[in-house]
C-alpha positions in Angstrom: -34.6 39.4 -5.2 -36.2 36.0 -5.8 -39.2 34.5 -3.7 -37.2 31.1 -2.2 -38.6 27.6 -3.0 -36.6 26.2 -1.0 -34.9 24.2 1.9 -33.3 27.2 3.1 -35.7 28.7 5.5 -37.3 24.7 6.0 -34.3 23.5 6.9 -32.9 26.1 9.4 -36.4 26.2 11.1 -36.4 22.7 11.6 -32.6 21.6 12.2 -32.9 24.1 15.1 -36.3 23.3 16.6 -36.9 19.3 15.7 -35.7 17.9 19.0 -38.3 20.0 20.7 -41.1 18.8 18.8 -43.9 16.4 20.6 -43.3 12.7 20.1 -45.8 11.2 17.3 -49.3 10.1 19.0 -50.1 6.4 19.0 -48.4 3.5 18.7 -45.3 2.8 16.4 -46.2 1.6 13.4 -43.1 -0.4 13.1 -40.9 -2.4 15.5 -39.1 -1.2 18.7 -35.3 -2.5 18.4 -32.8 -2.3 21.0 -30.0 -1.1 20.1 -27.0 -0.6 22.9 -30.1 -0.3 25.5 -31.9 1.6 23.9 -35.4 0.6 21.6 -35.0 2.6 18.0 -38.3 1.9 15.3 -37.9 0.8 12.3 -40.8 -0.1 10.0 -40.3 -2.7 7.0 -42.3 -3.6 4.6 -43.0 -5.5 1.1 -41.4 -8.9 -0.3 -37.8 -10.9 1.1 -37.0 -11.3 -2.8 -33.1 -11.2 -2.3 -33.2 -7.9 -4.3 -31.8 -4.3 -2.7 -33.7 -3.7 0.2 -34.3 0.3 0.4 -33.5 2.0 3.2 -35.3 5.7 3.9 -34.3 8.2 6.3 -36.1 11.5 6.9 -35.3 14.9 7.0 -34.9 17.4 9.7 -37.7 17.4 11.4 -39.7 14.7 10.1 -40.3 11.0 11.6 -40.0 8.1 9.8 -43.8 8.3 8.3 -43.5 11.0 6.4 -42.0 7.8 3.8 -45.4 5.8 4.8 -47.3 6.8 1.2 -43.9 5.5 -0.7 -43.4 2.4 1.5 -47.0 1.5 0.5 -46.6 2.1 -3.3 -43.3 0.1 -3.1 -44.9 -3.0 -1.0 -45.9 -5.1 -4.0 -42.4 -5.3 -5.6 -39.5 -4.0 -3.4 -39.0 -4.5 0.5 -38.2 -0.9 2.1 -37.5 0.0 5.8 -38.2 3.9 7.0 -36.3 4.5 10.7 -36.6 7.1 13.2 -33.0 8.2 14.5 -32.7 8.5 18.4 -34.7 11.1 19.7 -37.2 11.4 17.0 -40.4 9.7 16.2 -41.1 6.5 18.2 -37.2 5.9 18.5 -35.8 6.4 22.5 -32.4 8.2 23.4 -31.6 12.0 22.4 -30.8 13.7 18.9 -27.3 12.6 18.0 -24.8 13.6 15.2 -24.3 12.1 11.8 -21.4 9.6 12.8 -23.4 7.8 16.1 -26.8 7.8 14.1 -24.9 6.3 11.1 -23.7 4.1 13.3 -26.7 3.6 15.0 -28.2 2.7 11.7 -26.4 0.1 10.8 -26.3 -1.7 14.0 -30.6 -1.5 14.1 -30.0 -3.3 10.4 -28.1 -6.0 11.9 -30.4 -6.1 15.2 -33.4 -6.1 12.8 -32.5 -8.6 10.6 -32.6 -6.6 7.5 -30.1 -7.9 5.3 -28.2 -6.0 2.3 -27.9 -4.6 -0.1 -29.1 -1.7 0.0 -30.2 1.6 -1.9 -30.5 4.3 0.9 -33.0 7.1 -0.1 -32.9 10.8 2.4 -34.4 13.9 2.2 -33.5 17.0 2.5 -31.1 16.6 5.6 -31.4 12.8 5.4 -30.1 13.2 1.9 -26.6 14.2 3.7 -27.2 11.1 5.9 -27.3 8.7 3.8 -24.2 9.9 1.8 -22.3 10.1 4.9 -23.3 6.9 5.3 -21.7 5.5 2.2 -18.8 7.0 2.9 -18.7 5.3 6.6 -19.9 1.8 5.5 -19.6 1.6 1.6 -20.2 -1.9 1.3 -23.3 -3.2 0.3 -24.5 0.1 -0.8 -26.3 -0.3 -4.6 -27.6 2.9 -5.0 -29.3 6.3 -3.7 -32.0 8.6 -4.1 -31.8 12.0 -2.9 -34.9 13.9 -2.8 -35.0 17.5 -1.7 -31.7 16.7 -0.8 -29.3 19.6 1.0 -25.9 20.2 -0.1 -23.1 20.4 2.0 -21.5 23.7 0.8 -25.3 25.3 1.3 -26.1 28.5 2.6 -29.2 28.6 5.2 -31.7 31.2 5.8 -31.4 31.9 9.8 -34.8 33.7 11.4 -33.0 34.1 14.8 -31.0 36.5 13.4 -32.4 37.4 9.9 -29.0 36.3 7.8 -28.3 33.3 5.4 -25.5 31.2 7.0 -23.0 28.7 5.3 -24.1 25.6 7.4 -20.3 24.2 7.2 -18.9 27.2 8.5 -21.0 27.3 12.1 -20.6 25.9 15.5 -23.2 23.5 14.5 -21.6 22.3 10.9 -18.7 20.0 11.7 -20.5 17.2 9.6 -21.7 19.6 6.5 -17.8 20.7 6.6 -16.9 17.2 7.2 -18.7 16.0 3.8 -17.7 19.5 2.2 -13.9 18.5 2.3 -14.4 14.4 1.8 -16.3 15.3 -1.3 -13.3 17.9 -2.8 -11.2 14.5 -2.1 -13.3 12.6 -4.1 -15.9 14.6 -6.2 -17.5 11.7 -7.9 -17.4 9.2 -4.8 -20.4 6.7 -5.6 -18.5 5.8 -8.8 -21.1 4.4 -11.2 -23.8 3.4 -8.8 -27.3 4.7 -9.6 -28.4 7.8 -8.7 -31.4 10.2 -8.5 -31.9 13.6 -7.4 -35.7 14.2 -7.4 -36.5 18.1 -6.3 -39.8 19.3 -6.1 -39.7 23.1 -7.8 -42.8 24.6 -6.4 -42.7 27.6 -3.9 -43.3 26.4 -0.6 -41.9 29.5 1.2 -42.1 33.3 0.3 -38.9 34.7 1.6 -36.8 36.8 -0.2 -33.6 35.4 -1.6 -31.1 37.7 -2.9 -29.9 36.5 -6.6 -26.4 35.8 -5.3 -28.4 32.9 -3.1 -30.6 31.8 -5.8 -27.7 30.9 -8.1 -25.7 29.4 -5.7 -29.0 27.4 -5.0 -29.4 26.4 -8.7 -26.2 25.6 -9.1 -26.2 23.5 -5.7 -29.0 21.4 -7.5 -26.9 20.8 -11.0 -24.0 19.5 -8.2 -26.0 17.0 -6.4 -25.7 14.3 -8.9 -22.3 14.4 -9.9 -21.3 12.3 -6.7 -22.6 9.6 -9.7 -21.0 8.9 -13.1 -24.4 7.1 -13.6 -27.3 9.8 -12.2 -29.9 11.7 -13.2 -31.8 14.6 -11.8 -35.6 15.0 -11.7 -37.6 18.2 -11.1 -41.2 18.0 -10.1 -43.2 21.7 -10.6 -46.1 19.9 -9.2 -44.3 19.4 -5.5 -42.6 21.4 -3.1 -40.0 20.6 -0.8 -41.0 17.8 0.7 -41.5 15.8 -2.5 -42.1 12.3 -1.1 -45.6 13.6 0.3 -46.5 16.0 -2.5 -46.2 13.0 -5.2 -44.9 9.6 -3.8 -45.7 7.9 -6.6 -43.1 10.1 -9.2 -40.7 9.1 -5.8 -41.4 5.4 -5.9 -40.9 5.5 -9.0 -37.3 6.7 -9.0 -36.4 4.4 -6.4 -37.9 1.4 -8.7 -35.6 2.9 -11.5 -32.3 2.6 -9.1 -33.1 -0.6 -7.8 -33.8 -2.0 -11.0 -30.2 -0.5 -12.4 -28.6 -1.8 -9.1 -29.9 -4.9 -9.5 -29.4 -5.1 -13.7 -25.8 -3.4 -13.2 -27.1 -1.1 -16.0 -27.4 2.4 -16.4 -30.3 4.7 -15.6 -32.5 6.2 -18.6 -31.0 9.6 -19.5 -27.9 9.3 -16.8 -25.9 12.3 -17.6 -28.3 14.5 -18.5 -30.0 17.6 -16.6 -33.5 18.1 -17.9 
């Protein structure tokens, strides 16, 4: 048995009790969009260069500001945009699936003015939004970053009923199972745009985690970038699982790397290997 790092717990404590959480206190820090009737925030920041605007979409859970430290340390160079999904943060309407919030997404993008392309950057759960996303509206996507990112085989760690559960396999998995059998289709399917998995290695929680989990875990992470002929994968032993808080500059800093390959048509430093 093995202490877990790790989304499993997070993610399953979250997923299940996000839409109950209190709407954020004050005003949005963004703008309010409508979008089919109802007003979704999105908050944008840094320069109109004509470059890959970066597009950032939170975990289970979280609002939009959990990106605010990387928006800020992006603002001098590169224009990014963090969104709440309807029912969450400052955004109106009720929690949705994938496939409406995707295409919620991309109609607040038109709505909003925010032109392409784009690098879309999730975590955690947000990580399987944005690559859902690719596969629904691939064009104009550059690149990605994944951080803390959930895979779509994964096996979650249920308190209700004190048993780890392959997401794809419940009532509640149609989308994991959906991305499970798109990527067995097509394993590799960003082709060669840029890509970086960035996972934050220290324990956040300190449940047990039989071995048979922690390997499936570990190799889950060695997976996650070879959606990508042109990736790389980053651990930080400083940060836990939510990495973009923990250390937002190592963050902005990948997402500096994949807009400058996107934009260069170049490939990353050290794509292919697994440090």
């Amino acid at each position: 048995m093995r202490a877990l790092r790790s989304i499993g717990v997070l993610l399953a404590v979250t997923s299940t009790g996000s839409a109950l959480q209190n709407r954020p206190a004050g005003p949005p820090p963004g703008r309010l969009v409508d979008v089919g009737g109802r007003s979704l925030h999105i908050r944008c920041v840094g320069p109109a260069t004509g470059g890959p605007t970066v597009i950032l979409e939170a975990g289970a859970g979280d609002y939009s500001n959990r990106w605010t430290a990387v928006q800020d340390r992006l603002a001098p160079r590169v224009r990014s945009c963090a969104h709440d999904r309807a029912g969450f943060g400052w955004s109106a309407g009720t929690p949705q699936g994938m496939p409406q919030d995707n295409a919620d997404l991309r109609a607040l993008l038109t709505a909003a003015a925010v032109p392409g392309p784009y690098v879309l950057a999730g975590h955690s759960l947000g990580a399987l939004f944005v690559r859902r996303y690719v596969m629904q509206y691939p064009d104009g996507i550059v690149g990605l970053v994944l951080a803390g990112p959930t895979h779509e085989n994964t096996r979650l760690f249920s308190p209700l009923d004190n048993q780890w559960k392959r997401m794809r396999e419940q009532a509640m998995g149609a989308d994991f199972q959906e991305l499970y059998l798109a990527r067995q289709a097509n394993p590799v399917a960003l082709g060669n745009r840029p890509v970086i998995v960035i996972v934050g290695t220290r324990a956040d929680w300190n449940v047990p985690t039989p071995d048979e989990i922690a390997r499936e875990k570990a190799a889950e992470l060695e997976d996650q970038p070879r959606i990508s002929t042109n990736s790389t994968l980053v651990r930080d032993p400083s940060s836990g699982h939510h990495i973009h808080v923990d250390n937002p500059a190592l963050v902005a800093g990948a997402i500096d790397e994949v807009v400058a390959a996107a934009t260069s048509g170049t490939r990353l430093r050290g794509a292919g290997a697994t440090p």
